[in-house]
C-alpha positions as CSV (number, residue, x, y, z in Angstrom):
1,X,8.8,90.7,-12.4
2,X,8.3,86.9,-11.5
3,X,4.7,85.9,-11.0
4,X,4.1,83.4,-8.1
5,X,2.3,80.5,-9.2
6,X,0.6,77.5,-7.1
7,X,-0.1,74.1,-8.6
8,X,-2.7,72.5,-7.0
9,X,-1.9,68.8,-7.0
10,X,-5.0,66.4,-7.0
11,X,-5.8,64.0,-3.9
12,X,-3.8,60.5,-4.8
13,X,-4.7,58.8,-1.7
14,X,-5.7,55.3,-2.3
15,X,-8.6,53.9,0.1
16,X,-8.5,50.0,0.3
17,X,-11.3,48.5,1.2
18,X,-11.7,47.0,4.9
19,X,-9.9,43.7,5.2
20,X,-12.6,41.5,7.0
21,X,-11.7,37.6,6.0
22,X,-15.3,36.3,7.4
23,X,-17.2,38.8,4.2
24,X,-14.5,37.2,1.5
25,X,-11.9,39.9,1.9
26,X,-8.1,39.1,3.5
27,X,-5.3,40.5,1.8
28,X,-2.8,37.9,2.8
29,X,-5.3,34.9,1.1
30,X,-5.3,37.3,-2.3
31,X,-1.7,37.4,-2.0
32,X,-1.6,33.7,-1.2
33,X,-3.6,32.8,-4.4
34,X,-1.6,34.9,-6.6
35,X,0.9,32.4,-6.0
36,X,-1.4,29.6,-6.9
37,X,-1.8,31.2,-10.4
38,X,-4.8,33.1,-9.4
39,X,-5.3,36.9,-9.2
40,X,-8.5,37.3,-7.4
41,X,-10.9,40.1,-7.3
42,X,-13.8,39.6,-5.0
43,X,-14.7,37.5,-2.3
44,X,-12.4,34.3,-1.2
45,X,-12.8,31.9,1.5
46,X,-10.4,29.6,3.4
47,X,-10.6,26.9,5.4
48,X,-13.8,27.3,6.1
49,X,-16.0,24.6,8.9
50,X,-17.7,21.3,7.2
51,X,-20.9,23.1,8.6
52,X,-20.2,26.2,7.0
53,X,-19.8,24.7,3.4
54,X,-22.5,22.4,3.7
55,X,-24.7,25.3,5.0
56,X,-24.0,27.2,1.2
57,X,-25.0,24.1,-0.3
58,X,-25.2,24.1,-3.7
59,X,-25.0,21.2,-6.4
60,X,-21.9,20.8,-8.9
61,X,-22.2,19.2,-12.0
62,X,-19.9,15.5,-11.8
63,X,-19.4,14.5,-15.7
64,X,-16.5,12.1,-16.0
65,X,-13.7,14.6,-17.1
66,X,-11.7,14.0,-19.9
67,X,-7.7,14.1,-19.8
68,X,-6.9,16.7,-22.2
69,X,-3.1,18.2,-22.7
70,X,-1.9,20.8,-20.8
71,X,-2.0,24.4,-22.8
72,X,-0.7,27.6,-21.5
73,X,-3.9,28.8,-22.8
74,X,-5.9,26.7,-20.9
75,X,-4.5,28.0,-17.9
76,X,-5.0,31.6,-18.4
77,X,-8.9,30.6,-19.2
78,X,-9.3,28.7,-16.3
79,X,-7.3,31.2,-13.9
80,X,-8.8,34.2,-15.2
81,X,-12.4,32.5,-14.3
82,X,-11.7,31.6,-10.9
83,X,-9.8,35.0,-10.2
84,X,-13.2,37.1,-11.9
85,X,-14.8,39.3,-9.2
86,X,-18.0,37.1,-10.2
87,X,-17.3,33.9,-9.1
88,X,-16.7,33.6,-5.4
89,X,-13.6,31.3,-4.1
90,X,-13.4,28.5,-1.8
91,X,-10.4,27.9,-0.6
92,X,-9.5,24.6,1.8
93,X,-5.4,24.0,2.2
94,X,-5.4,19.9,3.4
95,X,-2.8,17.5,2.3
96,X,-2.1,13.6,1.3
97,X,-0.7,11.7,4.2
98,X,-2.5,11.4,7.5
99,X,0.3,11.9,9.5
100,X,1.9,14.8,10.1
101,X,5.9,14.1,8.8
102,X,4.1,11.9,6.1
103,X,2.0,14.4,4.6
104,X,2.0,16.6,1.3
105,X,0.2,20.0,1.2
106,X,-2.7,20.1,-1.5
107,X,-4.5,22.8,-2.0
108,X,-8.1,23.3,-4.0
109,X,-9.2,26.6,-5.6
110,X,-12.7,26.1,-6.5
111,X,-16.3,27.9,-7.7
112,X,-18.2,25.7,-5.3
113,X,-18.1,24.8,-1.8
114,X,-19.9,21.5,-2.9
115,X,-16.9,20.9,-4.2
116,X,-14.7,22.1,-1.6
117,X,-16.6,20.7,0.8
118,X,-16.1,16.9,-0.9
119,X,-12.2,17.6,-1.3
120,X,-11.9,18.3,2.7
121,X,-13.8,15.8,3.3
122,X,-11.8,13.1,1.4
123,X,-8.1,14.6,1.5
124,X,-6.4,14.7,4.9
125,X,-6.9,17.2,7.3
126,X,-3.5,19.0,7.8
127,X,-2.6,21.3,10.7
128,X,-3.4,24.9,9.5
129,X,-0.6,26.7,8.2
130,X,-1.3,30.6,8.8
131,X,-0.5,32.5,6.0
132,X,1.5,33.4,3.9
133,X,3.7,30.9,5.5
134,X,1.5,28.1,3.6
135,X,3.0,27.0,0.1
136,X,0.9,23.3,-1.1
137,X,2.9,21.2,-3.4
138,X,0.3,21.1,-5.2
139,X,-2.5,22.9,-6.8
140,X,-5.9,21.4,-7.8
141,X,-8.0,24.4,-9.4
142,X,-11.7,22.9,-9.8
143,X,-13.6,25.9,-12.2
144,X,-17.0,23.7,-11.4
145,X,-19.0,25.9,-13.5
146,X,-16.8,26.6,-16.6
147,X,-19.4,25.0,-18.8
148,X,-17.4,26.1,-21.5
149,X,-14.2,24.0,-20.9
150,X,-15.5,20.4,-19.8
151,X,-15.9,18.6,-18.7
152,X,-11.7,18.3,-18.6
153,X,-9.1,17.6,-16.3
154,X,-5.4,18.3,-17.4
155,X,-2.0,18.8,-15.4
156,X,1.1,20.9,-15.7
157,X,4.3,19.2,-14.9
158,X,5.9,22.3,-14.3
159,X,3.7,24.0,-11.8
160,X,2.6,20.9,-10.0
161,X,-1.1,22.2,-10.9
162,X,-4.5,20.1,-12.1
163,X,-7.0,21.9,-13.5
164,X,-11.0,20.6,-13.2
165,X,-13.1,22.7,-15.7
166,X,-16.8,21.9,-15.8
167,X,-17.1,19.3,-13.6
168,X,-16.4,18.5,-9.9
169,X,-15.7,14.9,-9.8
170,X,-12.4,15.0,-8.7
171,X,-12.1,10.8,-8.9
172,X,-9.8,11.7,-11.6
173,X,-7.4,13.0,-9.5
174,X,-6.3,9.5,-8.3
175,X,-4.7,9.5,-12.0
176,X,-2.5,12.8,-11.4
177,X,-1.5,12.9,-8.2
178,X,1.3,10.3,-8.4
179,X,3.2,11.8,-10.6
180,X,2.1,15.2,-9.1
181,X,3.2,14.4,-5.9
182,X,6.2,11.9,-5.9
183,X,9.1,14.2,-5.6
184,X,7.5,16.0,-2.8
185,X,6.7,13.3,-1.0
186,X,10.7,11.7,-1.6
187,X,11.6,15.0,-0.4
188,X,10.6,14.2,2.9
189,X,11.9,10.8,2.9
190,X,8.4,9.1,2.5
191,X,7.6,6.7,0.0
192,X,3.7,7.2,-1.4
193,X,2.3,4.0,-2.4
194,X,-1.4,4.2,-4.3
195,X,-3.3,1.6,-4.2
196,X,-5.4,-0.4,-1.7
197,X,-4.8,-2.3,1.8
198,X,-6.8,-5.5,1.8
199,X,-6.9,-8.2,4.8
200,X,-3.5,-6.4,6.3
201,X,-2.1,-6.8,2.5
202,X,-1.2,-3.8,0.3
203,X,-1.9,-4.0,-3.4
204,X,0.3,-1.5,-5.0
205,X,-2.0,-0.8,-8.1
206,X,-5.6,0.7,-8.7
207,X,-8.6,-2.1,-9.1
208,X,-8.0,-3.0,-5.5
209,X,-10.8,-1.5,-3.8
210,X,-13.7,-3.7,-3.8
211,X,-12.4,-5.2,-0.3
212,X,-10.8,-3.0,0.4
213,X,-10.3,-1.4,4.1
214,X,-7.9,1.5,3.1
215,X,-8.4,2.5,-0.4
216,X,-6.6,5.4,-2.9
217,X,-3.1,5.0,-1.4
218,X,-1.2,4.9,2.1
219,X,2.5,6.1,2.8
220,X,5.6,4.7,4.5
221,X,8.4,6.5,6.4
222,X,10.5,6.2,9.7
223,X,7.6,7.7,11.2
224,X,5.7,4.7,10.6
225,X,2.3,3.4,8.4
226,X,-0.7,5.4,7.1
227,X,-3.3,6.5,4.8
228,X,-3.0,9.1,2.2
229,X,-6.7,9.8,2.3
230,X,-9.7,11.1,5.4
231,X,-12.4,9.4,3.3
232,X,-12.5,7.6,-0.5
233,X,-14.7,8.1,-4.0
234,X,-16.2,6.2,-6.0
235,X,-18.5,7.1,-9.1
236,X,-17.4,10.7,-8.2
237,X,-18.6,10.6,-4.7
238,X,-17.0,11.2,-1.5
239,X,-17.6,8.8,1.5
240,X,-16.3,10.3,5.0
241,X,-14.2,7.4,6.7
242,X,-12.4,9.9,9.1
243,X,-13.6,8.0,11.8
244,X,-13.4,5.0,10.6
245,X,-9.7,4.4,10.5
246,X,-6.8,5.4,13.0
247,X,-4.5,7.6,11.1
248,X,-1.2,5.2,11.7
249,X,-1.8,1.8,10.4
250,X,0.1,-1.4,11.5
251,X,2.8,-2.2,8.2
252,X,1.6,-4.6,5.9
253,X,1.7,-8.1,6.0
254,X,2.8,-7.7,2.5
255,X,3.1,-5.3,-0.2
256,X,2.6,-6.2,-3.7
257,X,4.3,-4.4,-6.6
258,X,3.3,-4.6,-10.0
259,X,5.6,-4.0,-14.1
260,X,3.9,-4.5,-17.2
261,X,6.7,-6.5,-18.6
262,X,5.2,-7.4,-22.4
263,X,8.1,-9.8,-23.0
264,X,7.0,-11.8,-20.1
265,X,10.9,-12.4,-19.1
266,X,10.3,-11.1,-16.0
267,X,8.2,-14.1,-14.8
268,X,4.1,-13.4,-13.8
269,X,4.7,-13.5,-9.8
270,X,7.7,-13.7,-7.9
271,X,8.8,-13.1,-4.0
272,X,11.2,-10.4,-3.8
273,X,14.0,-9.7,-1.4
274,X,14.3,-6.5,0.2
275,X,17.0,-5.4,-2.1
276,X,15.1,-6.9,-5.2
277,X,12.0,-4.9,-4.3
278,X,14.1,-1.9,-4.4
279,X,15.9,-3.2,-7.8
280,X,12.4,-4.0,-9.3
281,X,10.7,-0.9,-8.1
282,X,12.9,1.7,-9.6
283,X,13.5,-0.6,-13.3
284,X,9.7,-1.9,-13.8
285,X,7.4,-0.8,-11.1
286,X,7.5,3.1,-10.0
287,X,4.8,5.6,-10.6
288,X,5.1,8.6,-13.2
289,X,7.1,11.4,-11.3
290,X,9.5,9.5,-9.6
291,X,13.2,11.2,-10.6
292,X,15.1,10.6,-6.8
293,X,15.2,6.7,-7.8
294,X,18.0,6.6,-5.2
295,X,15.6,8.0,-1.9
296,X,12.7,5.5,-3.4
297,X,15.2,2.6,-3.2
298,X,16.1,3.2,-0.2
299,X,12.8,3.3,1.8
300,X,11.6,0.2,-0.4
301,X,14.7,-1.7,1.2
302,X,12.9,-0.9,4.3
303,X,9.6,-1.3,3.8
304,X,10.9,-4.8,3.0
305,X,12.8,-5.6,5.5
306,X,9.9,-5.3,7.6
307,X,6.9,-7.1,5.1
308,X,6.9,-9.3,2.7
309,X,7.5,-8.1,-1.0
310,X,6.1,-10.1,-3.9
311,X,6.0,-9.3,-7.7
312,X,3.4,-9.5,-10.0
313,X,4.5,-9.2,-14.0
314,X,0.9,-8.3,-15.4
315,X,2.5,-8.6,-19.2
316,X,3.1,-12.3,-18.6
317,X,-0.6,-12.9,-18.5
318,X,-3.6,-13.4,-20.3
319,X,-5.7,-11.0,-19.0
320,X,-5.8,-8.2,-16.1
321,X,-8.0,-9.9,-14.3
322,X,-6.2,-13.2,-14.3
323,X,-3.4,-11.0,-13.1
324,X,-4.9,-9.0,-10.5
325,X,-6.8,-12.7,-9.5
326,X,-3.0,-14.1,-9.0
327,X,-2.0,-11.1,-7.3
328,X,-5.1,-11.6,-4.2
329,X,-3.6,-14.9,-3.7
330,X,-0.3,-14.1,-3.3
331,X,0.4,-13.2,0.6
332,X,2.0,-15.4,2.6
333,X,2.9,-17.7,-0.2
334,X,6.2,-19.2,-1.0
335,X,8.7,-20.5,-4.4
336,X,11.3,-21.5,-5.7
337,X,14.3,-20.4,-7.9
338,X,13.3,-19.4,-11.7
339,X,13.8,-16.9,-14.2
340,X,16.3,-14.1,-13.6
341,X,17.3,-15.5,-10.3
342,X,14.2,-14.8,-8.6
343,X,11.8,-16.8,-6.3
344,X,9.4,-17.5,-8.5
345,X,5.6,-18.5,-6.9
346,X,3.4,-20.6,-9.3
347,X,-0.1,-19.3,-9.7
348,X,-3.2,-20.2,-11.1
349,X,-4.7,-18.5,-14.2
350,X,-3.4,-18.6,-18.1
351,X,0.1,-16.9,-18.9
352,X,2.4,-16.1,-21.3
353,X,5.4,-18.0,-22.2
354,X,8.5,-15.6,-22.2
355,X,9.3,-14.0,-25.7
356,X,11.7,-15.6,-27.8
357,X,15.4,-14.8,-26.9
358,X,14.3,-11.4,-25.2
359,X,15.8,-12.8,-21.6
360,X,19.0,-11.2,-22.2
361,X,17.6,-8.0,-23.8
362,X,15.5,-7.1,-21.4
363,X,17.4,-8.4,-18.1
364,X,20.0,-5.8,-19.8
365,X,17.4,-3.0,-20.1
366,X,16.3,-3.8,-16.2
367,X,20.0,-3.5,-15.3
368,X,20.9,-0.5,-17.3
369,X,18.2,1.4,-15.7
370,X,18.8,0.6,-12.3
371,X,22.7,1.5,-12.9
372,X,21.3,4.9,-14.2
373,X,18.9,5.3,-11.3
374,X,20.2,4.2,-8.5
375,X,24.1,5.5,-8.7
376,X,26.3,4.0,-5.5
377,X,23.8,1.7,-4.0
378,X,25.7,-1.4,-5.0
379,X,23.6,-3.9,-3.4
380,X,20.5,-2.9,-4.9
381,X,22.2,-3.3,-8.3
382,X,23.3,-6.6,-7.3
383,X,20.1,-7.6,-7.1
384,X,19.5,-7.9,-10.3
385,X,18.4,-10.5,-13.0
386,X,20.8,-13.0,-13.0
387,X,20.8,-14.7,-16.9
């Protein structure tokens, strides 16, 4: 006799909570920042209105962070803390470039909408990419209140990610996103250059900013001239200059590049060529980051066919400010032929005398690099020192 038998099997229905994105809930965000390298539980916030984030107020602490190595433990601190179901997460997608075929997608993940309020105010404001469609090139995670790691600031090459840890001064940043951001940004076929635009001249280095009417950085493509940033910090505050600017600039008068050439071979300030810009950009003067020497070269040739390029060796000086003195008086200025074949400009201020039978050495080095870099683009390596 076989005995019937029913099995009761228990209720396995899962009941998500309701998705309503203005209370902090919006499944496609928590998807979004899992692939920022947080897993949030909790509410999170996107894009939300200058009122809005001024409205939840709040102060964050702004300690000068220190550069500290990038850890994968670090990371899984910091990430787990922004991702806990207590801490609530702003986040505002903007980018670097003010216009829209020169820009770079940043986005912030932070504890504070102090903070997140200060970073859309002084990145540029992108056109909103719905999700998940969005994908930043780069990820600044600000854990504001994560007294117990800061204050810090550290980046991972490999994820294109800064991490902020109990502090939100994000001057910092200026540091990182170079090398952060310069493949992206040669992706496009835009060359990012930080530094400061003074009188209609561009100083391709920090220190820069004191007269500055565009300060942190601009970028050049065939799309034409602007500014990286909406607004610009100093002593870890933001000003809001959105209005103050037009988004596409006029090209600089001129541009001036900068090595840090210790022999002092390459001489202290020099007018460059179009295709000896592009030669001393890639050998002596390019930012941390750069690997696609050859699409930097390129849009240097350009940028100087169209303004003047002049060179500034800060090694063959006595001091940085004598240097970055030379370097103001520069523009417009004119010289005649010197060391390695280049048009050298005489300026005022003490300098070095070139190193003892280092010409050859180093003009070899400069060469060699170029040759390595820059594969093909013959007259660029033509324009090199000539011994």
């Amino acid at each position: 006799m076989t005995a019937n038998v029913t099995v009761e099997k228990p209720d396995s229905t899962i009941v998500f909570p309701r998705e309503n994105a203005s209370e902090g809930l919006s499944y496609e965000l928590n998807w979004s920042l899992c692939g920022s390298g947080v897993v949030p539980q909790g509410k999170s916030f996107r894009n939300l209105k200058v009122a809005e984030l001024a409205k939840l107020g709040g102060t964050s602490p702004e300690s000068v962070p220190k550069a500290v190595p990038w850890t994968s433990a670090l990371e899984q601190e910091v990430t787990a803390y922004l991702g806990s179901e207590k801490v609530t997460r702003y986040v505002q997608d903007s980018a670097l470039g003010a216009l829209l075929s020169n820009e770079v997608p940043v986005r912030i993940v932070s504890d504070s909408a102090a903070a997140t309020l200060n970073f859309k105010t002084w990145l540029s404001t992108t056109k909103t990419i719905p999700l998940p469609q969005f994908q930043e090139a780069v990820t600044v995670l600000v854990a504001a209140n994560f007294n117990s790691k800061g204050p810090i600031i550290s980046y991972g090459p490999k994820s294109k990610t800064i991490i902020i840890a109990g502090t939100a001064n994000m001057e910092p940043l200026l540091d990182f996103f170079p090398q952060a951001t310069a493949e992206a940004f040669l992706a496009l076929n835009v060359l990012p250059l930080w530094g400061s635009l003074v009188g209609g001249n561009f100083f391709a280095s920090k220190g820069f900013d004191a007269n500055a009417t565009i300060k942190h950085g601009t970028a050049f493509s065939a799309a034409g001239f602007c500014r990286l940033f909406m607004g610009s910090i100093a002593n870890g505050k933001v000003k809001d200059e959105y209005k103050a600017f037009p988004n596409s600039l006029p090209l600089p008068k001129s541009v001036v590049f900068f090595a840090n050439d210790a022999t002092a071979v390459i001489p202290p300030a020099a007018k460059l060529t179009a295709a000896q810009a592009a030669f001393y950009y890639v050998a002596a003067c390019s930012p941390p980051g750069v690997a696609n020497f050859s699409a930097a070269a390129r849009l240097v040739t350009d940028l100087g066919a169209k303004s003047e390029v002049y060179l500034v060796n800060r090694g063959a000086f006595a001091t940085a400010a004598a240097a970055d003195a030379a370097a103001l008086a520069l523009p417009g200025k004119k010289g005649s032929a010197g060391a390695l074949g280049l048009e050298v400009v005489s300026v005022e201020g003490e300098t070095k005398a070139p190193a003892a039978g280092a010409a050859a050495t180093t003009a070899k080095a400069l060469q060699t690099a170029v040759e390595t870099r820059c594969k093909g683009l013959d007259a660029i390596i033509a324009a090199g020192p000539k011994i």
